[in-house]
C-alpha positions in Angstrom: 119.5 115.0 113.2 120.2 118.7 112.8 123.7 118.3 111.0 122.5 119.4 107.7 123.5 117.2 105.1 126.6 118.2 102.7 128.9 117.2 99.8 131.9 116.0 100.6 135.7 117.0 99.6 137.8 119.9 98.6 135.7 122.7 97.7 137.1 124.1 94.5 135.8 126.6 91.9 136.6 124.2 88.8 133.9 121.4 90.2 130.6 120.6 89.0 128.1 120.9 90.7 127.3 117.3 90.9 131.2 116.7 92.8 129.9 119.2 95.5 126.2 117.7 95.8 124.4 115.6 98.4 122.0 113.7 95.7 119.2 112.1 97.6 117.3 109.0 96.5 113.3 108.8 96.8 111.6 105.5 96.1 107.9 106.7 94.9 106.2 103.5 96.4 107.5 104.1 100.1 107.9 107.3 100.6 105.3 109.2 101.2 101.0 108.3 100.3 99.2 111.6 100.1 95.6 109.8 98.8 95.5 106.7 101.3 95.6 104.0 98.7 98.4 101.9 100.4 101.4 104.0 97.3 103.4 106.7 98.1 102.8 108.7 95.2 104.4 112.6 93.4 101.8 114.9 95.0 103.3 112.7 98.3 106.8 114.0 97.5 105.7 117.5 96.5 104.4 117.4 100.3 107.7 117.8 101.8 110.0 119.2 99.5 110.3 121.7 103.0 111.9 118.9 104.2 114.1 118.3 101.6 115.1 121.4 101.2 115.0 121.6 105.0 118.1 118.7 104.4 120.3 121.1 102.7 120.4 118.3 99.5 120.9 119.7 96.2 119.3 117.0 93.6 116.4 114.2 94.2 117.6 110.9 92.5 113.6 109.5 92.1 113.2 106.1 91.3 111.1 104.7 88.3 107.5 106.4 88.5 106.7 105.4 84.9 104.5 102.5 83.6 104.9 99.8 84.9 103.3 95.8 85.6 105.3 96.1 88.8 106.6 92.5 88.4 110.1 94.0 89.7 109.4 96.9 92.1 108.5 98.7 89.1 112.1 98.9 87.8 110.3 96.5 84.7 108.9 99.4 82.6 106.5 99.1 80.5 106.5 102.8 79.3 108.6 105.3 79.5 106.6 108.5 78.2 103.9 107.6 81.3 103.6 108.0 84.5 101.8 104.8 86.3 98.3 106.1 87.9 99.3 104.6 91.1 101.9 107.9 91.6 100.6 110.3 89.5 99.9 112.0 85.9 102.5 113.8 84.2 101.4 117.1 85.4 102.2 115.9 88.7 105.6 115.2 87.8 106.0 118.6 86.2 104.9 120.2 89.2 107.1 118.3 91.2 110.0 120.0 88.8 109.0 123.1 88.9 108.1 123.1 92.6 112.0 121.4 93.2 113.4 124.0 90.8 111.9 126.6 93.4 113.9 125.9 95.9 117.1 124.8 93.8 117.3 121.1 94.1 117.8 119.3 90.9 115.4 116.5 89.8 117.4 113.2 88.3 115.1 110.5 86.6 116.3 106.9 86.9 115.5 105.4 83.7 117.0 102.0 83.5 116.7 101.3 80.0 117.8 97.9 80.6 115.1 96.8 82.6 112.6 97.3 80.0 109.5 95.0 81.0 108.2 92.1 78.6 105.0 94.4 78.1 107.2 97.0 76.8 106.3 97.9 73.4 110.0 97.3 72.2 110.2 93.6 73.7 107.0 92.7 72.5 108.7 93.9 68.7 111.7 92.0 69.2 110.8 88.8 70.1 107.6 89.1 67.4 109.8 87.8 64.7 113.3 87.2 63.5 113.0 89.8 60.9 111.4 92.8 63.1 113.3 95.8 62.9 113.6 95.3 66.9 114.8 91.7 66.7 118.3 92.7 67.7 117.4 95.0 70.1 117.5 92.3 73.1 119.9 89.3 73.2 118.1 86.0 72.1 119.7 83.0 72.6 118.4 79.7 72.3 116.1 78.5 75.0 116.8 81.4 77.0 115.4 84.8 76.8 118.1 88.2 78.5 115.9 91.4 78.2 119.2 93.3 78.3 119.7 96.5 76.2 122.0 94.9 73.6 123.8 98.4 73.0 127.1 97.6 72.2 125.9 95.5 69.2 123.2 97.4 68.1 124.0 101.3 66.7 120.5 102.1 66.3 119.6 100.9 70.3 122.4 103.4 71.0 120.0 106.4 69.8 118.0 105.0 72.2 119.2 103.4 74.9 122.1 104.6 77.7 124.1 102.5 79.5 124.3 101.0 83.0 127.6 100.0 84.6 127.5 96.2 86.5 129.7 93.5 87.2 133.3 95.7 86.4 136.7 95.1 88.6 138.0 98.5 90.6 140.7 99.1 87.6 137.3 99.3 84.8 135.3 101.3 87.0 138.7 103.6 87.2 138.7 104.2 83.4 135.1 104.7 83.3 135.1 107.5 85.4 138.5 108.8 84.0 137.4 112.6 82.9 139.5 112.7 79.7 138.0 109.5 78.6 134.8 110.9 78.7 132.5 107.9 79.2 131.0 108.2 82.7 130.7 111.0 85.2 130.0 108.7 88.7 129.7 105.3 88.9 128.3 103.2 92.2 131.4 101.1 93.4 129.5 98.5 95.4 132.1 96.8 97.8 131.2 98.7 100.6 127.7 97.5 100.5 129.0 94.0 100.3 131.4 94.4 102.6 130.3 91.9 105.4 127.5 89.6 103.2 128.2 85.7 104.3 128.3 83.1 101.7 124.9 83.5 101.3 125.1 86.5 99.9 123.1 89.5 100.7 120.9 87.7 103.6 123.4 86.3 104.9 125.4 88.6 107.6 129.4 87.8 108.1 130.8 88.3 111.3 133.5 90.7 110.1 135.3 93.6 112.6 135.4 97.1 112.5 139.0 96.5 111.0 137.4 94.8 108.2 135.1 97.2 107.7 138.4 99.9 107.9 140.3 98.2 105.8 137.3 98.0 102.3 136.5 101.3 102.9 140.1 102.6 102.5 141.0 100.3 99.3 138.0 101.2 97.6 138.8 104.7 98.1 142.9 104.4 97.0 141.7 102.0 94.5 139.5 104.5 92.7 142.3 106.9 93.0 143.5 108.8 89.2 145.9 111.4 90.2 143.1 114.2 91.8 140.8 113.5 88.8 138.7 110.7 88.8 135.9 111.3 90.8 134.0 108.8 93.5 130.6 108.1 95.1 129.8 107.5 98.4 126.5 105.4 100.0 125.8 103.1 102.5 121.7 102.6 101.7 119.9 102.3 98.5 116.8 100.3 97.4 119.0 97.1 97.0 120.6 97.2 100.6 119.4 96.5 104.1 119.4 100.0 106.1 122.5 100.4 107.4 122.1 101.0 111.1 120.6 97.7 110.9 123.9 96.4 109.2 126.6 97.7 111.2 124.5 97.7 114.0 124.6 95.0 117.1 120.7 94.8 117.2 120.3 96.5 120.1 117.9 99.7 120.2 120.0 101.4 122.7 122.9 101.6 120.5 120.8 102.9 117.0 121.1 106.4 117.7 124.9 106.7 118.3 125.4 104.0 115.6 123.2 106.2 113.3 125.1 109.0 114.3 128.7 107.9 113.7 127.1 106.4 110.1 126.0 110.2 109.0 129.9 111.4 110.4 131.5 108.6 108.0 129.0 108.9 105.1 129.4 112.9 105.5 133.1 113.0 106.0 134.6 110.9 103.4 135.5 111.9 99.2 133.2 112.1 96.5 129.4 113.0 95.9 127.4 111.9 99.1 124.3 109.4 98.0 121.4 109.4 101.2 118.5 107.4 100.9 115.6 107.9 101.9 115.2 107.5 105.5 119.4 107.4 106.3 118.8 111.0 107.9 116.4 109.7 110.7 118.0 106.5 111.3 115.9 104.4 109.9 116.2 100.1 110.6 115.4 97.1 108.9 111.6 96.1 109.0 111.7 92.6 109.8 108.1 90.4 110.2 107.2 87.1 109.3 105.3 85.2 107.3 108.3 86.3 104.8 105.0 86.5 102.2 104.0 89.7 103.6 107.0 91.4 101.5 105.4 92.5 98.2 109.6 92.0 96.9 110.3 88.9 94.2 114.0 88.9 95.0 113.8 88.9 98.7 111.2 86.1 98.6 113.1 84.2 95.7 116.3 84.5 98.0 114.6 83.7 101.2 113.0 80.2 99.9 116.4 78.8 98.2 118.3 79.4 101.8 115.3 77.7 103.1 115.2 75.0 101.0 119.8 74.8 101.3 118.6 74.1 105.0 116.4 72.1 104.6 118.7 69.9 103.2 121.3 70.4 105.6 118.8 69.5 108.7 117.4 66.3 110.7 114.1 65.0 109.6 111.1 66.7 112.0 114.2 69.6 112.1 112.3 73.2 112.8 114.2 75.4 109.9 115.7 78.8 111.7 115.4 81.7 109.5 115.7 84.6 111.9 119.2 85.7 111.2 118.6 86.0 107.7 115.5 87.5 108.4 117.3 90.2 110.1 118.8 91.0 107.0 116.2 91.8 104.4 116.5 94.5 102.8 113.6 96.4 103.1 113.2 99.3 101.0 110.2 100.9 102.9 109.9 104.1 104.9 106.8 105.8 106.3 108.3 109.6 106.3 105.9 110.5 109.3 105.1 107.6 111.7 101.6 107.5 112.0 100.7 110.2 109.4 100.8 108.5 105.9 97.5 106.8 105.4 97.2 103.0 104.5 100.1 100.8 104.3 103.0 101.0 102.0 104.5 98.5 99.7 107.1 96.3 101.4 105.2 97.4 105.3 102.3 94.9 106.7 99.8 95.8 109.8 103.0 95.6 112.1 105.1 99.1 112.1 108.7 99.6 112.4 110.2 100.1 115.4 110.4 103.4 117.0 113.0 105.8 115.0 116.8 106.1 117.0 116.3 109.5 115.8 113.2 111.8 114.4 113.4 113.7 111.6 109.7 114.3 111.3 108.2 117.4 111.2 105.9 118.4 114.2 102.6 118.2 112.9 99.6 120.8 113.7 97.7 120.5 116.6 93.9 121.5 117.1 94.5 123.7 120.1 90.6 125.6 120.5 87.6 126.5 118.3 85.7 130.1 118.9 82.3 130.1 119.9 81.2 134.0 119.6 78.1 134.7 121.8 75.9 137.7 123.0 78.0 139.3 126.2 75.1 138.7 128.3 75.0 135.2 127.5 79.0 134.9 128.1 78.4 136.8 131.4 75.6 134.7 132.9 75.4 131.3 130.7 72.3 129.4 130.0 71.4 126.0 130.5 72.2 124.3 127.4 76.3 125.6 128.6 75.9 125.0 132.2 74.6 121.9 131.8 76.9 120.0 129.3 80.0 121.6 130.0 82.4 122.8 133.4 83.0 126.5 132.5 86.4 127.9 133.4 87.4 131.7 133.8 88.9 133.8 131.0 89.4 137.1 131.4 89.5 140.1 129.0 91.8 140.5 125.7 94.5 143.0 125.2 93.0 145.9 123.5 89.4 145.2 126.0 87.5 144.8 123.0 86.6 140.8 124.1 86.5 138.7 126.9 86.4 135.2 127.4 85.4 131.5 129.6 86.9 128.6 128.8 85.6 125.1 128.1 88.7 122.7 128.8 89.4 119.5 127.5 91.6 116.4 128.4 93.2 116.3 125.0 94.8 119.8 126.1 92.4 121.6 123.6 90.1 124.1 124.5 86.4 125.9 123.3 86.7 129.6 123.9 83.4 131.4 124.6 83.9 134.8 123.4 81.8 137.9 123.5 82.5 141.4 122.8 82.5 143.6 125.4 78.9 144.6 126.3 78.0 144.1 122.3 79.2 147.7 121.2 79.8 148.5 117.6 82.8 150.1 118.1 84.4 147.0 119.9 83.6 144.8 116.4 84.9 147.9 114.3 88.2 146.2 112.4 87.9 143.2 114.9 89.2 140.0 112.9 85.7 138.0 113.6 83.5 142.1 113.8 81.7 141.0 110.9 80.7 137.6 112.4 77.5 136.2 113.5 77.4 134.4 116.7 78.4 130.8 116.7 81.2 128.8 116.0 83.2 131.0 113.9 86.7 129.7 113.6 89.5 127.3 114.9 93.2 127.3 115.6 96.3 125.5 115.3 99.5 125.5 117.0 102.3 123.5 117.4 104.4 122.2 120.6 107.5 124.3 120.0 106.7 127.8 118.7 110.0 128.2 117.4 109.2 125.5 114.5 106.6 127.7 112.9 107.7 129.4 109.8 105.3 130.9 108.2 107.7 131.5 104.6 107.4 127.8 104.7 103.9 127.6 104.9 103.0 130.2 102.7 105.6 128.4 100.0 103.6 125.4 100.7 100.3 127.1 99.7 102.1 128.6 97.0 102.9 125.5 95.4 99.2 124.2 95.8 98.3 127.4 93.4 95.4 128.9 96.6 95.1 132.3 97.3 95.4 131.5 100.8 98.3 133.1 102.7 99.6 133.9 106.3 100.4 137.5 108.1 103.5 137.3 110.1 102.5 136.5 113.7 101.5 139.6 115.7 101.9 139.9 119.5 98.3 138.7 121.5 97.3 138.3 124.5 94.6 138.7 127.9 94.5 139.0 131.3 93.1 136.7 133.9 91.1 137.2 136.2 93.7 136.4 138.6 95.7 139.3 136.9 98.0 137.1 135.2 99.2 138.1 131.9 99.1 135.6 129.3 101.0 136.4 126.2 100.8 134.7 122.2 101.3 135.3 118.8 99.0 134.6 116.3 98.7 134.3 112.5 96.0 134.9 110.5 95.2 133.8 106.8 94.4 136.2 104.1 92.7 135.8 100.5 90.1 133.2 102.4 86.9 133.8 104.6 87.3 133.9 108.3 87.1 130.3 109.7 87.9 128.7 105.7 90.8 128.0 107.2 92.5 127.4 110.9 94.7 131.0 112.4 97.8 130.0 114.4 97.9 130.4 118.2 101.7 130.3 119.3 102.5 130.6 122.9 104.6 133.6 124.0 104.2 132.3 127.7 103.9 128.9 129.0 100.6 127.1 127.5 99.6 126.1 130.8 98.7 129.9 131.6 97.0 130.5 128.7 95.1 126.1 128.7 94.9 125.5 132.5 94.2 121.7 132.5 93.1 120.0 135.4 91.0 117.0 136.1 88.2 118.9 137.9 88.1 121.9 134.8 88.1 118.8 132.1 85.2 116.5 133.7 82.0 117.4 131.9 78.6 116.8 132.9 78.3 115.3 128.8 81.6 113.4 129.3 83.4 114.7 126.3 87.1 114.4 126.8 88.5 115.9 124.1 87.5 117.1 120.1 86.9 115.4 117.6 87.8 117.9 115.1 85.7 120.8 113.3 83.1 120.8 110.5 83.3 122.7 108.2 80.2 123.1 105.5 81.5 124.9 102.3 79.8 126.0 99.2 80.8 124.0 95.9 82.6 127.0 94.2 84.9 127.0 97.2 85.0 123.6 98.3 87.9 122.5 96.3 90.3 125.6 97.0 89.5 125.1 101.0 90.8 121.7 100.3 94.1 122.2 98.6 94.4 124.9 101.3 93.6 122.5 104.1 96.4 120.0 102.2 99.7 122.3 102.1 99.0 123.6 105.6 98.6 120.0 107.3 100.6 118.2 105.0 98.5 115.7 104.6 95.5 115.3 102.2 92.2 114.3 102.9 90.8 110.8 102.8 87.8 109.6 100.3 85.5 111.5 103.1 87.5 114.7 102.9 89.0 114.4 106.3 92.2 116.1 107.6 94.0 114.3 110.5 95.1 116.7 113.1 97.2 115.8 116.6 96.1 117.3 119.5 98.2 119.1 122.4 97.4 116.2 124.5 95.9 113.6 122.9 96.7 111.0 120.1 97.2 111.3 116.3 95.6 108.3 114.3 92.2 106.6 114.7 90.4 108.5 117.3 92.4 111.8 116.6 91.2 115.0 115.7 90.5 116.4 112.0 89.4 119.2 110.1 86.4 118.0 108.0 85.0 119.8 104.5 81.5 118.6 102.8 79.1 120.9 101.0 76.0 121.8 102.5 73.0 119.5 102.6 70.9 122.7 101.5 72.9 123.2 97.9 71.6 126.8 98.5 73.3 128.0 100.9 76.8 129.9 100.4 77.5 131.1 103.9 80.6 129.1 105.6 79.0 126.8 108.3 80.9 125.4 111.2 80.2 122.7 113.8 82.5 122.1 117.0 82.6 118.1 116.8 83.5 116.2 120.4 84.6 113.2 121.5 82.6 111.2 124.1 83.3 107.6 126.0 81.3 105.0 124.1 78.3 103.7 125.9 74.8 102.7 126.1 73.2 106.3 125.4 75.2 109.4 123.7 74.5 112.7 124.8 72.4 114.5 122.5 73.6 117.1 120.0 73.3 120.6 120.5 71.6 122.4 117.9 71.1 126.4 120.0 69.6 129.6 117.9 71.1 132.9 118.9 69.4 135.4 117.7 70.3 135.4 113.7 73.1 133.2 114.4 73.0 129.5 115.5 75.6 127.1 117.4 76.0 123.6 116.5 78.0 120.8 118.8 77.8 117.7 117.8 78.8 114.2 119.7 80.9 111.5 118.5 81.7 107.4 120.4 85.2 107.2 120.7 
C-alpha cells in the first residue's frame, strides 16, 4: 500500500515522541537472510532500512538477536552482551544504529529479562546452590523450577532486571500506565488479539460477528480511559498472533486485499501509538502446511498435539482426526520481505511458499536490461562470422551526439547485447566518451527497472553510503539514438563514479516506450546458437578490489552474494530465481593480472551438445561469450 503509515491521535506539542510514533516490530529470524543460510540476519535488516524509512515509521522494535540456544524462538537468552553468529556481530548491530539513526528512526531492543535461558550464566548460579549469591534471583520451589525474574523480592535483581507486564485486569493495566504514577509508559492490552480465540485458545477460531469484534475494541479503548492522560497501544499482529487478514478474514483470496485494507484504516485510525509487524503493511496471511513438524515453533507444536490428542479422545475408534481448522490458525511468525529474493528458507517457512501477497510492498528489483560489446566500426559495419553465425543481428542506428552507432543482439528474456562502435574509429569521437578509454570487448552492463519513476538515485547512493564504497551515482542525464527507421528513441542514464568503467552496472531508464528502444520479436530473438536470454555477466576483479566491487554490487541489488559470489538479477522478461540472471565477481585465474575482465554469459536450452564458447581476439582487445544449460 501507498498510505504511509502514521501515529495515531491528537497531535499536540506536549507529547512524546513515542505517543505520536508508528513503532514497527522486526523478528531477526524471518525477516530478511542477506548470506543464504536459511536466518534472516542485521546486515538483512540494514538492507532495507529504504523501506523502512520508505514506511514513514519512526522507531524499529527488533526482537531478541542476542545469545541464544534457541529452545524458544530465541526469546531464551543465554547472553545478553552478544549477539548470536546466526544474525550478526556486534558491529553489525552498531551499524544497524547508526545507519537507522541516519534516517531518524529510533532503534528499541527487546530484552526480556524474564526469559533468561537455563544456559544463562545467572540460572546456572542460582540453581548451583542454596547459598549462591544468585540463589534468590529465580523462584525455586519444590519440585518445580519458574525461571521468572523474581524482582519484586529481590532488590539487588532490581539493578538488574526490568519488568514485564502479564496477566493484569483493564483497571491494573490503567494504573500502570497512569503518568503521575510513573511506573510504565505503554503497556500491550491483549484483548483485542484474543478477541475471537474458541475454547481452545489461540488455535482455536470462534465464530464471533463484526459486532463482537465492535463491541472489544470500544471497551478496551473506554476501559483504558484516565481523563486525556493515560496513554494506549494499538496492534493487531505480533510474533505471538496469527496475521490478522488471516484472522478477520473469510479465507477467501479474493477478499485479502480489501480485508487488508480496511485492517491498515482501523489499525491507522484509532488512539494511541500504532504497533505494525512486520509484514502487516503488505498483507501478509497465515502460512499454513502440514506435517505440523515442519514448524521450527515449540508452543505451536506443543499446542497442536494436546488438541490432537483432546480429539482423539473425543472420536470413534479407526476415526481420521481433522486438524485443518486449527491448522488455519497457527500463528506463524514468518515473512520472506521479497518473494523470491531472500536466499534459503527461513525459520517457521518449509519448501512450500506462502500464498501470493493481497498486496505488494516489495521493492522492484533490478533488471539486467543489455551488456556492451565495443568493436572496430568496420567490424560493426560488415560483421564476421563468429557474429553472423551465432546470433540474428538487428538494426541500431546512431547515438545522439553521432559519436557511436549501434546493432542489436535481442533476446527472449527482453534483454539485449549492444554491438557498439565509434564512428569510423576517430580519436576525437572517444575524446571524453564514457567507455573512450576502452579496449574492445565486453566493457560494461546495465540495469533498469520496469517503472522509471521508482529509480532514486539519493536512495541508492545512501545505500552505498551505508556499505562504506566509494561508489556513487550521477543524476540521470537525457540519452538517446535514432533508428534507422528515423525514430527517435529517448533514455536516461546513470553512471557510477569513484569505480572503473564496467566495476559496476550504469542505469538505462526509458524516456520512451522500451519497445522502441528493445524491439522483441520471435524472428529478432531466434538464434542460430539457441540462446534465449542471459545468464548474467562475469566479472574478473583483481584481489585489492574484489571486496569493494562486492559491497558495491550488495547495496545496489539489495541482495548479497551467495558462497560463489553471485548476484541474482530479474530480467525485463524473464524469471528471477534459479535459472535467472546474475552479476558474478571471482578473481582472475592469472593472479597477475589487474585489468577488469568481463564475459557476456548466455543461456541456452539444455541438450545433447552445447554450442561452443566464444573466445574472439580483436586486435589488443579480446571478446568472451560464454554458454550456459538452462
Amino acid at each position: 500500500m501507498s498510505l504511509p503509515l502514521t501515529a495515531t491521535g491528537t497531535e499536540r506539542a506536549d507529547r512524546n515522541w513515542w505517543q505520536t510514533a508508528c513503532i514497527y516490530q522486526i523478528y531477526p529470524a524471518s525477516f530478511k537472510d542477506s548470506n543464504g543460510d536459511g536466518f534472516g540476519d542485521l546486515p538483512g535488516i540494514i538492507s532495507k532500512i529504504d523501506h523502512l524509512e520508505s514506511l514513514g515509521v519512526n522507531a524499529v522494535w527488533l526482537s531478541p538477536c542476542y545469545e541464544s540456544p534457541n529452545v524458544d524462538g530465541g526469546y531464551d537468552i543465554s547472553n545478553y552482551r552478544k549477539i548470536d553468529p546466526r544474525f550478526g556481530t556486534v558491529a553489525d548491530i552498531e551499524l544497524l544504529i547508526r545507519s537507522l539513526d541516519e534516517v531518524n528512526i529510533w532503534l528499541i531492543l527487546d530484552l526480556v529479562i524474564n526469559h533468561a535461558s537455563d544456559q544463562h550464566e545467572w540460572f546456572r548460579e542460582s540453581r548451583s546452590s542454596k547459598t549462591n549469591a544468585k540463589f534468590n534471583w529465580y523462584i525455586w520451589r519444590k519440585g518445580k523450577s519458574i525461571t521468572i525474574g523474581n524482582e519484586c523480592e529481590n532488590p539487588e535483581s532490581d539493578k538488574q532486571l526490568s519488568g514485564e507486564l502479564l496477566y493484569t485486569t483493564r483497571d491494573e493495566v490503567k494504573l500502570y500506565v497512569e503518568p503521575n504514577r510513573r511506573e510504565l509508559d505503554l503497556a500491550f492490552e491483549f484483548n483485542l488479539c484474543a478477541w475471537n480465540f474458541g475454547p481452545g485458545g489461540r488455535f482455536d477460531k470462534a465464530r464471533d460477528t463484526v459486532q463482537d469484534l465492535k463491541r472489544t475494541i470500544c471497551r478496551t479503548w473506554n476501559g483504558l480511559r484516565s481523563g486525556e492522560t493515560a496513554w494506549q497501544t494499538f496492534f493487531l499482529v505480533s510474533h505471538d498472533t496469527a496475521r490478522s487478514v488471516t484472522r478477520f478474514g473469510d479465507d477467501k483470496p479474493e477478499h485479502s486485499a480489501a480485508i487488508a485494507k480496511m485492517l491498515a484504516v482501523l489499525s491507522t485510525t484509532l488512539c494511541g501509538t500504532l504497533f505494525v509487524y512486520q509484514g502487516q503493511e503488505s498483507g501478509m496471511e497465515n502460512h499454513t502446511v502440514d506435517p505440523i513438524e515442519s514448524f521450527d515453533d515449540i508452543d505451536t507444536i506443543n499446542a497442536m498435539r494436546t488438541i490432537e490428542r483432546s480429539r482423539h479422545e473425543c472420536s470413534q475408534p479407526g476415526e481420521t482426526i481433522d486438524m485443518s481448522d486449527v491448522n488455519e490458525q497457527v500463528a506463524v511468525i514468518s515473512y520472506i520481505l521479497e518473494a523470491g529474493l531472500s536466499q534459503g528458507l527461513l525459520p517457521y517457512i518449509t519448501t512450500e511458499r506462502n500464498r501470493p501477497l493481497a498486496i505488494s510492498m516489495a521493492p522492484t528489483p533490478p533488471q539486467l536490461d543489455h551488456v556492451v560489446l565495443l568493436l572496430p566500426h568496420a567490424t560493426l559495419v560488415d560483421p564476421p562470422t563468429w557474429l553472423t553465425s551465432n546470433f540474428t543481428l538487428t538494426p541500431g542506428g546512431t547515438h545522439a551526439g553521432g559519436e557511436t552507432q549501434n546493432t542489436l543482439v535481442l533476446f527472449a528474456d527482453g534483454t539485449y547485447l549492444e554491438l557498439i562502435a565509434f564512428v569510423d574509429d576517430k580519436p576525437e569521437c572517444r575524446q571524453d566518451h564514457w567507455w573512450g578509454e576502452k579496449d574492445f570487448g565486453v566493457i560494461d552492463y546495465a540495469f533498469t527497472v520496469p517503472d522509471v519513476k521508482s529509480f532514486d538515485v539519493k536512495k541508492l547512493n545512501d545505500r552505498l553510503k551505508r556499505k562504506e564504497t566509494k561508489v556513487r551515482y550521477a543524476e540521470p542525464t537525457a540519452g538517446g539514438r535514432m533508428r534507422e527507421d528515423g525514430v527517435e528513441v529517448k533514455w536516461k542514464v546513470a553512471f557510477p563514479e569513484g569505480v572503473e568503467r564496467g566495476g559496476v552496472p550504469f542505469w538505462c531508464l526509458d524516456v520512451t516506450e522500451r519497445k522502441l528502444r528493445v524491439p522483441i520479436s520471435r524472428t529478432a530473438t531466434e538464434h542460430p546458437c539457441g540462446a534465449v536470454g542471459m545468464a548474467g555477466v562475469l566479472a574478473q576483479i583483481d584481489q585489492t578490489r574484489l571486496p569493494s566491487i562486492g559491497e558495491a554490487l550488495a547495496a545496489i541489488i539489495e541482495e548479497r552474494g551467495d558462497g560463489n559470489a553471485r548476484f541474482p538479477v530479474a530480467t525485463p522478461s524473464g524469471t528471477y530465481g534459479a535459472t535467472a540472471a546474475s552479476i558474478r565477481i571471482k578473481e582472475p585465474t592469472d593472479r597477475t593480472k589487474t585489468a577488469l575482465d568481463l564475459s557476456l554469459v548466455l543461456h541456452v536450452p539444455k541438450r545433447e551438445t552445447r554450442p561452443s564458447d566464444i573466445y574472439q581476439s580483436i586486435g589488443s582487445g579480446k571478446v568472451a561469450i560464454l554458454f550456459e544449460s538452462l
